[in-house]
N, C-alpha and C positions, 0 to 999 in steps of 0.2 A: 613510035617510041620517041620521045620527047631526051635531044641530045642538051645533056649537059654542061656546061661551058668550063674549059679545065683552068682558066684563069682565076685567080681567088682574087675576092673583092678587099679593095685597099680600105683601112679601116681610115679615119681620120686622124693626121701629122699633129704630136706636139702633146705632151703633157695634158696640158688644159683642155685641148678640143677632146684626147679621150676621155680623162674627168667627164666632159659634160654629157660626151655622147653616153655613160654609164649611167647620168642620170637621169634622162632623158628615158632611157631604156625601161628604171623603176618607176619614173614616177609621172610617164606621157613629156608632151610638149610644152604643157605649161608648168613651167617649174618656178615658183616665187623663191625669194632671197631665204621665207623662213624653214623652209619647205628643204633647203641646202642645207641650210643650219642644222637642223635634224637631221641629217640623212651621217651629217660629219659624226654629230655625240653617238649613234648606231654603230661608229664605227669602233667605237672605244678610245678615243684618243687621251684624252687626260680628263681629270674633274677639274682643271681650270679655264675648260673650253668648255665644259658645260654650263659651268658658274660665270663666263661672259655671256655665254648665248641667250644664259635666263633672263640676264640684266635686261638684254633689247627684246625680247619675246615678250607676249602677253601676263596677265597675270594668272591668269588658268594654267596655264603651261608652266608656269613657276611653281605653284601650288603641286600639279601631278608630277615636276620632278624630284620631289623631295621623299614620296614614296619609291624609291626605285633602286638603290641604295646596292649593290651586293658585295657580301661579304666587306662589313665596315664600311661601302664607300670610296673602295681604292677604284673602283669605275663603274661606269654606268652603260647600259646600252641597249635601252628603249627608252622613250619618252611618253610609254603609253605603262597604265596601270594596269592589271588584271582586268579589275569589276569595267573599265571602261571597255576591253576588250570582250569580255564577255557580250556585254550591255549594248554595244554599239554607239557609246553616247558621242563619240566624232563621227560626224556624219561625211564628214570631208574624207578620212581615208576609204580608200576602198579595200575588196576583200584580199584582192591580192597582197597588197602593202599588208596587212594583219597579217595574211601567214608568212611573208618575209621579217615581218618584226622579230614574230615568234621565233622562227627560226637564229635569227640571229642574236637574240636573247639566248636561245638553247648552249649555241655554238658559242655564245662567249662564257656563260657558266664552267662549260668544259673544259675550256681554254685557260679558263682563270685557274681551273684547279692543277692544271701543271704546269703554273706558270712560278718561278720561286719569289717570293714577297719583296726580298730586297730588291730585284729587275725591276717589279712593280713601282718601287718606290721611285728607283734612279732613274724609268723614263717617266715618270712624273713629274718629277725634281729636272728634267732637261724640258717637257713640254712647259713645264709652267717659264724655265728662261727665257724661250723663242719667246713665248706670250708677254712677258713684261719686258721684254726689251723689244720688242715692238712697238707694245707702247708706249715706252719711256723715251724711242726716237719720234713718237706721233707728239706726243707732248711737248719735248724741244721743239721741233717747227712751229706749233699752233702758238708758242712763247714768240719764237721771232716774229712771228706772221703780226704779231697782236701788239708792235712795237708801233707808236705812234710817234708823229714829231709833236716835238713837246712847247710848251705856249710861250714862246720866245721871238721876240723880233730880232730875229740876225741883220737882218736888210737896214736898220737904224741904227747899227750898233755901232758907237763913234768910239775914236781912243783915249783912253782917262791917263795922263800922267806922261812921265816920258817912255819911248820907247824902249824895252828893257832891253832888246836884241845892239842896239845900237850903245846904250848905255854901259853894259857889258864892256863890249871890244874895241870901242872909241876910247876907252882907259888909258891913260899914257902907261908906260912900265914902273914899274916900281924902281924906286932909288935901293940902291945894295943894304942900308942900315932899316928899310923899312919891307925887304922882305922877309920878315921870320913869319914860319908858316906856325908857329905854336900859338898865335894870337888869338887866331882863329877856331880852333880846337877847344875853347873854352866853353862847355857847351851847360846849360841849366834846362831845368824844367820850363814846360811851356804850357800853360793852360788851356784846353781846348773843349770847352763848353759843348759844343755840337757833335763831339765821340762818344763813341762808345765806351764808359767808366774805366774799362778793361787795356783801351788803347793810347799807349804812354806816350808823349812827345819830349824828346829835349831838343834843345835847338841854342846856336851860337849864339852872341851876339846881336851881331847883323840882323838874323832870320825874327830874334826878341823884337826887334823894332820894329820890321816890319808887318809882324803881328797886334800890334799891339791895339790898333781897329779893329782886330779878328781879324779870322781868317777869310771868312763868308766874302766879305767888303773888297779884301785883297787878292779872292780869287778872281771873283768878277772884272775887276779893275787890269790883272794881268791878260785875260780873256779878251778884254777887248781890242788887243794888241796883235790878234790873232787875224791871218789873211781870210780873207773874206770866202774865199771860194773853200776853206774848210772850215770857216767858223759855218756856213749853210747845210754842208751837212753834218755838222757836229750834235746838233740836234736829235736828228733821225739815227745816228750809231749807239749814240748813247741814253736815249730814252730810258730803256728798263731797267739801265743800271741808277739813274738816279730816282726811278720811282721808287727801286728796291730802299736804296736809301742801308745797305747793310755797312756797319757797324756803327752807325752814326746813332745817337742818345735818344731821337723818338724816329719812329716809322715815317712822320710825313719831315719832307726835305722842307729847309730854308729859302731853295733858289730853286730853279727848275732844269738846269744844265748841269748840274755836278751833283755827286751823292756827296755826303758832309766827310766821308774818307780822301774823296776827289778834291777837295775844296783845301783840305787841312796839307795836302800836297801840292796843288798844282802851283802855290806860288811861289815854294821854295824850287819848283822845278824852270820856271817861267824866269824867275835870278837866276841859274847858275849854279844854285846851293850845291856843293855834295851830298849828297841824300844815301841814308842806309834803313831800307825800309823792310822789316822782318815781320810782319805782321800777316803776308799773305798765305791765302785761304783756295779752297776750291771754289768758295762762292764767293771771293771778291776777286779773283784773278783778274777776270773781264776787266772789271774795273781800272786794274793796275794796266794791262794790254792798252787798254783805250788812253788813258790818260800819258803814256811813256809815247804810242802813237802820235796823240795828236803835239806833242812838245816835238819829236822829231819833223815831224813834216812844216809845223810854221819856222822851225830853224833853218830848215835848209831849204826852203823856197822863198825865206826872208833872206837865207846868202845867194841865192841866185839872183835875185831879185837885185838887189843891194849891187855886185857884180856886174851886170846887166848895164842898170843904170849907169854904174860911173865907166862904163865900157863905149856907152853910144854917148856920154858928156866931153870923153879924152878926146875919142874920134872925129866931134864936132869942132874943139878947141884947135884938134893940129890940122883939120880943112881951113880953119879962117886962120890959123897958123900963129896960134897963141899961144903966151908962157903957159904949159901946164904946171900948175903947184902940185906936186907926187904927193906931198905930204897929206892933202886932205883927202887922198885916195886910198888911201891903204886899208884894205877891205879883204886881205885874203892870207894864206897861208904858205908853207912852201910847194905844199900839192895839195891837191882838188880834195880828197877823201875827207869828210866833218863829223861823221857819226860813225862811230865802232858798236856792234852789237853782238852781247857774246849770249849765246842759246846755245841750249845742250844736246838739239835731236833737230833734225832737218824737220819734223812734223811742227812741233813748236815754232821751229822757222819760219813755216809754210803759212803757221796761223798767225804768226807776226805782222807778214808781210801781207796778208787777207786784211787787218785789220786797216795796217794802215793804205792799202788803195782806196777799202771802203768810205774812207773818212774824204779822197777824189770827187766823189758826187760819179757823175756822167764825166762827166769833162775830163776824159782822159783818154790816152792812147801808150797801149803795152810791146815793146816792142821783149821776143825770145818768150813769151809767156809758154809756150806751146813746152820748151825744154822746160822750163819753171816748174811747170805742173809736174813732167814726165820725173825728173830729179827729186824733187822734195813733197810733191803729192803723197797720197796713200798709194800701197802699195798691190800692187794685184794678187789676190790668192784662191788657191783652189778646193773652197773649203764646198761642200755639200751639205746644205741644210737639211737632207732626209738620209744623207749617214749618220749611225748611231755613233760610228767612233767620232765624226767632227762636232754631233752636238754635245757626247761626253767630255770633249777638250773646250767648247765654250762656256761648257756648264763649270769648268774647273777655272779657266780664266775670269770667270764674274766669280769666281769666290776670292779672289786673290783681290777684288778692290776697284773702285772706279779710276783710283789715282793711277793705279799702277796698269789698267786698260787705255787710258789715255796715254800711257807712256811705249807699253810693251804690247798692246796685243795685236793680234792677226788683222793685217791689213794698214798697220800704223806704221810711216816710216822710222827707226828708231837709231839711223846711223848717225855716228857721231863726228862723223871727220866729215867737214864741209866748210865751203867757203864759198861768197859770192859778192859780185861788185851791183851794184846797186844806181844809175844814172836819175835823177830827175832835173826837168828841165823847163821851164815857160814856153807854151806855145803860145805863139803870138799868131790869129786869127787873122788881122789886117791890118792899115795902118795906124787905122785912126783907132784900133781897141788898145788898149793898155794890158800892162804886163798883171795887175792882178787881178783882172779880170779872166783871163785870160785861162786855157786846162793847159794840164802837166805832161808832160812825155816820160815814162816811165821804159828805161832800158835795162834788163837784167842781165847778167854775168856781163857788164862791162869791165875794162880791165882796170885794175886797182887806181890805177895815176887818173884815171879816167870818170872816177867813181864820188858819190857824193856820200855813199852809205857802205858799208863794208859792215855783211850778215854772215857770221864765221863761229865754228864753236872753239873753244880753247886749241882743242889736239890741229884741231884743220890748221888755223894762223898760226900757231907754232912750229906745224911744219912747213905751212909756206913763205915763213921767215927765218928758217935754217940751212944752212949751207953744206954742201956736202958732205963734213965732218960735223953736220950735226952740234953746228954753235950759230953765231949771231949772224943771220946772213942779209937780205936786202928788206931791210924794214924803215925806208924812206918814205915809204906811204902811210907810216904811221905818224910821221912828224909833225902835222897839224889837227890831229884828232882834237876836237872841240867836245866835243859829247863820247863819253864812254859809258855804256851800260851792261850793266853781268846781269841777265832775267833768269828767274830761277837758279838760284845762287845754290840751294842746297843737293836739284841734282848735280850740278858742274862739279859741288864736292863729293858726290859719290862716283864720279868719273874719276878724275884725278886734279884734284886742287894744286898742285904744282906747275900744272900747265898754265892753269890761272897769274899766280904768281908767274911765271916766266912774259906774259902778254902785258903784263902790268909792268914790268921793267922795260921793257921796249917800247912803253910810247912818247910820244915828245920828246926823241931824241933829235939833235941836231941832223941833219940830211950828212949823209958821206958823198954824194952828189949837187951837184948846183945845177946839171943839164934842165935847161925849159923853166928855171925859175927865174921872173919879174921881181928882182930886189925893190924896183922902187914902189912893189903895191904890197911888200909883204909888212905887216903889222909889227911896232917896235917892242910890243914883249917877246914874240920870238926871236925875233934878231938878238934880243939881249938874254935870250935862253931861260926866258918864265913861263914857257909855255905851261908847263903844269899849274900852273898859278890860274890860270885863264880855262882852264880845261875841269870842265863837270863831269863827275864821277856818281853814279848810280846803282846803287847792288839792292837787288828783291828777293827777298829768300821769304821761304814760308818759316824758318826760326831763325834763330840765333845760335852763334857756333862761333868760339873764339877762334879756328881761322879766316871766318869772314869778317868778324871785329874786326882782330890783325892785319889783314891784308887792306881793308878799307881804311883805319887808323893812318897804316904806311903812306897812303898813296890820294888820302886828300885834302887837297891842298889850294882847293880853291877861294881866291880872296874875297866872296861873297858869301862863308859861311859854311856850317854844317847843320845838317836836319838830320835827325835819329827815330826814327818809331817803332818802336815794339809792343807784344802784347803782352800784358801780364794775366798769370793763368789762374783762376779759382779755383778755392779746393774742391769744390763739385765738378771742377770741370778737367778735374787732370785725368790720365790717360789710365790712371788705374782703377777708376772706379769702373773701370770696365771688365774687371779682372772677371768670371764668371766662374773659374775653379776654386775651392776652398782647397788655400793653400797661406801657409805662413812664409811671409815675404821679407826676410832680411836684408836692413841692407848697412853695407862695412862702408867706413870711411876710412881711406888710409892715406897715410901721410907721403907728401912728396915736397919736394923743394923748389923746384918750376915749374912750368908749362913742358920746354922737353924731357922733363925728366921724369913726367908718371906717367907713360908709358912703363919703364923701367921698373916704377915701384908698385904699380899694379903685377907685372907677372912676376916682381921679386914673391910679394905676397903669396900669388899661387904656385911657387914651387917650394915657399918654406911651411905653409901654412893649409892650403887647400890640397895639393899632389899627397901628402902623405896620409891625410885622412882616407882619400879615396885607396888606396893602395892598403893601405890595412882594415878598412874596412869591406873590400871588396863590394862596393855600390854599382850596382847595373843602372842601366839606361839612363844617365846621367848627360844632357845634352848640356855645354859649353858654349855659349855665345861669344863672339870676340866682334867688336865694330873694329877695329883696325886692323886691316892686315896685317901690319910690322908688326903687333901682339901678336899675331898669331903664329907668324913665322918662328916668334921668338918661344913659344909655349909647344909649338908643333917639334920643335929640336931638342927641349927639355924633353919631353915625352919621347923621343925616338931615342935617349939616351939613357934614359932609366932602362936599367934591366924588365921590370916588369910591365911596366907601363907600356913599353913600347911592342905588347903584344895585343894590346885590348882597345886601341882605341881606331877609332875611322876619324875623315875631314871631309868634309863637304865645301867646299870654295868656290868663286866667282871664276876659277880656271878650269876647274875638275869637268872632265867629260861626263855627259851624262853616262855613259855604262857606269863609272866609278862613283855617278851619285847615284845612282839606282842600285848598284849593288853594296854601297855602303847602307844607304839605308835601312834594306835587307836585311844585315848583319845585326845592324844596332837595332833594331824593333825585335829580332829575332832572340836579341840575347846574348848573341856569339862574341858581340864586341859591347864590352861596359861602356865605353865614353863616345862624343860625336861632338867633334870642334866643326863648329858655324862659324861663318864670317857674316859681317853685317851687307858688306855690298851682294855676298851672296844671298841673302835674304831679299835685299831690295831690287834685283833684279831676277831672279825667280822665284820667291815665298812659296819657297816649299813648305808643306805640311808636316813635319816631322812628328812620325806615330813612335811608340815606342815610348816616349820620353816620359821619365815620373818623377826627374830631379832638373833642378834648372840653375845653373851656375851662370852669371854674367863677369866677364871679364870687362867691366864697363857697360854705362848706359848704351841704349841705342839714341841715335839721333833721330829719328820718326817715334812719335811719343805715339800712336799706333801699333807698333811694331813688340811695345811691350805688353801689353793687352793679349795680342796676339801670339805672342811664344808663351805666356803663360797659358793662353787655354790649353793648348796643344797636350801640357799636361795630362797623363789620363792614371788612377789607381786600376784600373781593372786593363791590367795587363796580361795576356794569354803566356802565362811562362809556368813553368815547373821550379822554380827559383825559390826555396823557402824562403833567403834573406830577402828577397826582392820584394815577395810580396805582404813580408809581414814589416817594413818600414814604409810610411807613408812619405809623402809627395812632400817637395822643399823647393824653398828659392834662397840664392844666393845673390846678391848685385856689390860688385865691388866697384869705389868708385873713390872720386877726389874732389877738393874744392873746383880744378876747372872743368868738372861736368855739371858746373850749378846749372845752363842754361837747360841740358838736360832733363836733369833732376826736377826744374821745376817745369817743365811739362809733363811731367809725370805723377809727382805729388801736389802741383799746384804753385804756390809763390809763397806764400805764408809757412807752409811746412819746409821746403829746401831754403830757404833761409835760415829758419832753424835749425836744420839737420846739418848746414855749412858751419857755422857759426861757433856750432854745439862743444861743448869740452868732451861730450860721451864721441864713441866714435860709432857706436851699432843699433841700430833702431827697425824696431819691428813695426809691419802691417800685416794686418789680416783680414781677409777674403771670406 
């Protein structure tokens, strides 16, 4: 008797190895790639992984899968026909693979029929995400991969003109009768042949003249002014942005370094100009990224550089023990920090700071990268790509938008309180190489005094320039900021734009300390307290929004000018031709007296005007937009004080815990509560889908000309309720608004109609869908 061994045989370790070993098992040892492929659509997985496989499969096999169809086509699972099963006209399978087909043809008909249609759908709708976001991250790579250096001689590339870094800050001060900063401010149109029709220029003065060769000519001309060890790889970063060539007036570029957007900027950025650039896009961000990088980095290894030099000239003059002149030295500030950079998410940071080492070449060394990445990287998560709940939550965050997955979704870091000191430095190789020949030493979280770049979002420097009572506390590191930039200006204002304003009054203030400052290298506009004079200011928002005007109006004041660009919007191109629900869209204009004061006269309106209607008319599901919070504060306490009112309505906010937004939603789809006050930050950081909704009241535009597209689909008439009134009035929009939501408005209606609609004696005007 033959003993049996009571040890059970270990199967093989690991996902994959048991994958193979099962198919191994159906279909012998030799198993080809196509042979997998088919074994996958047998399994039923989705019709979008049938419809890849077919792409690469023969065309016979294409042909037999288009008979195979059940029930509509909501899945497939065999790849063989009947008559061919019959027939045997594949010679390649064998008999056992036939009665396993059948079988599993049998077993899935069955399956299918107790399976409910809508499940069907939703993992369809989840296979088909994994599959095109797979491919859509194959496709970015095979994009960078395919970036060429572009046909440029860097290596000959000599300097035209004088130096603008030098030209700049070698400025004596201004005399007291000739510093009035309004001179400057006087800005005209500026023509820019090589744009895009759509994208506006005005410009100072100054910025007039130095255009007036174009801008192409002026770009190049500043470019070459650029240190060598980034102008080499300046080529290679920037490649596909200038082959893109996006917004510029024809497809092919003028010059082969810059797209004609890069070109129509970089020389007011290469002066000094203040620049306020509202025209960015998803598909020119790079662009702006790259171009803000590379003016950063030849500023501030043109002041190391600069420093350096008259460092080893002092130290030679006082060995041979000679009169130094301090005057022709004065090359620096009261502390080291030259570039301020205000970003709103440590992710954005992270790609900031990616761009610009890429622009490095080789020739660098990082010191703390390892925390860099751990800090401001992505972030680890435990998501399961064969759980049904994680790929239902991915499938929900790709509906909510590329913009807002780049900002919030899983795995992206999205905090906003950070700060960091930023070192770069000239390595000098040996004796006989020179300094700019020479790679950079890159130190991250150096201490501030210590720091040449200072990468902070508003909340972080604001708190780490407050003092224990939470007022003005050690912001001597900000006293000689040369370069300030706010990047992505319109999320900083759906954080908190106050914060902004408070960073912007604290810079270029006199030092409250003098410890470790060299009076006789420091430069005499500060000493004479001009430093705002001398200091470039740069704000990128993808719109326009009078408090970004505002604040950039206030606070620039540099003596080489202002550059303005914005885009203007066509009426085919505004946000509402996107609308998809047929719905009649009104929209009220109402009077106000200021800027601070329509707030006020927007909710005065909805509590003398819209609150009563709804209250005697009794209207269900009525959702309420509000982009300001302070409106809505002010609309949420009218409502809790009305006797009736304050029993029917819910709020969904950018505070509200989620049980309170999930069970308000509930209520108001359900019926039980008529009204549901929205906040606009609450939209922009979680866009929710509000069901339910069949009336749409806007207490003001939204600021994402997106955003209105989107609350109007949301709209739906076929609402499940027992509500006579409910369901025999049809669907409406309300938008209340004022002259300072023109910037709005015409993202929404275009340029042509919101100037009209501003302008107009009528005060109410209708669109329809």
């Amino acid at each position: 008797m033959v003993k049996r061994s009571l040890t059970k045989k270990k199967g093989p370790k690991g996902k994959k190895a048991r994958k193979a070993a099962k198919l191994e098992r159906q279909w012998g040892e030799n198993v080809d790639d196509e042979e997998r492929q088919k074994a996958r659509i047998r399994k039923g997985k989705s019709r979008l992984i049938n419809h890849t496989a077919s792409i690469n499969s023969s065309s016979d096999y294409v042909s037999n899968e288009k008979s195979k169809e059940l029930h509509g086509g909501s899945h497939i699972y065999s790849d063989q026909s009947e008559d061919e099963c019959e027939t045997g006209v594949n010679e390649v399978q064998t008999l056992a693979s036939l009665l396993m087909n059948i079988q599993k043809c049998k077993a899935g008909i069955q399956r299918e029929d107790n399976i409910d249609e809508n499940s069907n759908d939703e993992d369809d709708d989840i296979s088909n995400h994994s599959i095109q976001e797979s491919e859509m991250s194959d496709g970015d790579n095979t994009e960078e991969e395919s970036a060429d250096e572009v046909d440029f001689d860097f290596e000959n590339l000599s300097p035209k003109g004088k130096n603008l870094y030098l030209s700049h800050f070698e400025k004596d001060a201004l005399p007291d009768e000739k510093n009035d900063e309004s001179s400057s401010k006087k800005i005209t149109r500026i023509a820019m042949n090589n744009l895009n029709g759509n994208i506006v220029v005005h410009g100072s003065n100054e910025v007039k003249e130095r255009n007036a060769n174009g801008a192409v000519p002026l770009a190049m001309d500043s470019f070459s002014h650029v240190r060598k060890n980034i102008a080499k790889n300046w080529g290679k970063v920037n490649s596909i942005i200038s082959k893109k060539n996006i917004d510029g007036s024809t497809e092919k570029n003028s010059q082969p370094i810059f797209s004609e957007l890069q070109a129509a900027i970089y020389p007011a950025l290469a002066n000094y100009c203040d620049s306020l650039i509202t025209c960015m896009s998803q598909q020119n961000r790079k662009a702006f990224d790259n171009i803000l990088a590379l003016h950063i980095l030849n500023h501030v290894l043109t002041a190391n550089y600069d420093i350096t030099s008259h460092n080893n000239i002092i130290r030679e003059m006082e060995k041979k023990e000679d009169n130094v002149d301090t005057e022709r030295y004065r090359d620096q500030g009261y502390t080291r920090p030259k570039v301020l950079i205000l970003l709103p998410t440590r992710s954005l940071a992270h790609k900031f700071v990616k761009t610009m080492i890429s622009m490095l070449g080789e020739n660098y060394c990082t010191e703390n990268e390892e925390r860099f990445e751990a800090e401001f990287g992505p972030v680890e998560t435990d998501i399961d790509e064969d759980n049904k709940a994680d790929q239902r939550r991915r499938m929900v965050q790709k509906a909510k938008g590329s913009e807002w997955l780049e900002l919030f979704a899983d795995g992206v870091n999205s905090d906003d309180d950070f700060k960091i000191g930023i070192t770069m430095s000239n390595m000098k190789k040996g004796k006989k190489s020179k300094f700019a020949d020479s790679g950079v030493a890159v130190k991250y979280f150096s201490d501030f005094y210590h720091s040449d770049i200072i990468l902070a979002s508003p909340l972080g420097l604001k708190i780490a320039t407050n003092n224990e009572y939470e007022e003005d506390g050690d912001t001597d590191f900000l006293s000689s900021i040369e370069i300030a930039i706010a990047h992505h200006c319109d999320v900083l204002m759906m954080q908190n734009w106050d914060h902004m304003t408070t960073i912007m009054d604290r810079l270029n203030r006199q030092p409250k300390k003098s410890t470790g400052i060299d009076f006789s290298r420091v430069r005499q506009y500060l000493l004479s307290g001009q430093a705002s004079r001398w200091r470039q200011l740069v704000f990128v928002s993808r719109f326009s929004d009078p408090y970004i005007i505002s604040t950039f109006n206030r606070h620039s004041k540099s003596i080489e000018g202002i550059l303005k660009i914005r885009r203007r919007v066509p009426t085919d191109e505004g946000s509402i031709c996107n609308v998809l629900t047929k719905v009649r869209q009104v929209f009220q204009r109402v009077s106000c007296q200021s800027f601070a004061s329509q707030g006020e006269s927007k909710v005065k309106y909805f509590k003398d005007v819209i609150l009563p209607q709804l209250i005697q008319t009794k209207q269900k599901h009525t959702l309420i937009y509000i982009p300001s919070y302070f409106d809505f504060v002010s609309i949420r306490n009218i409502m809790l004080k009305h006797e009736i009112a304050s029993n029917h309505f819910v709020s969904v906010t950018e505070y509200s815990r989620v049980s309170e937004v999930s069970r308000g939603r509930t209520r108001f789809m359900q019926g039980k509560k008529r009204i549901m006050l929205y906040t606009g930050r609450a939209h922009f950081y979680m866009r929710h889908h509000i069901k339910g909704a069949k009336h749409l009241i806007m207490i003001g535009l939204p600021d994402y000309a997106e955003f209105y597209p989107g609350l109007l689909n949301m709209l739906s008439d076929e609402i499940a309720t027992s509500d006579i009134e409910s369901s025999s009035t049809g669907m409406s929009c309300l938008n209340i608004f004022t002259k300072y939501d023109a910037q709005s408005l015409e993202r929404i209606v275009g340029t042509t109609y919101s100037e009209r609609m501003i302008k107009s004696e009528k005060k109410t005007f209708l669109f329809s869908s």
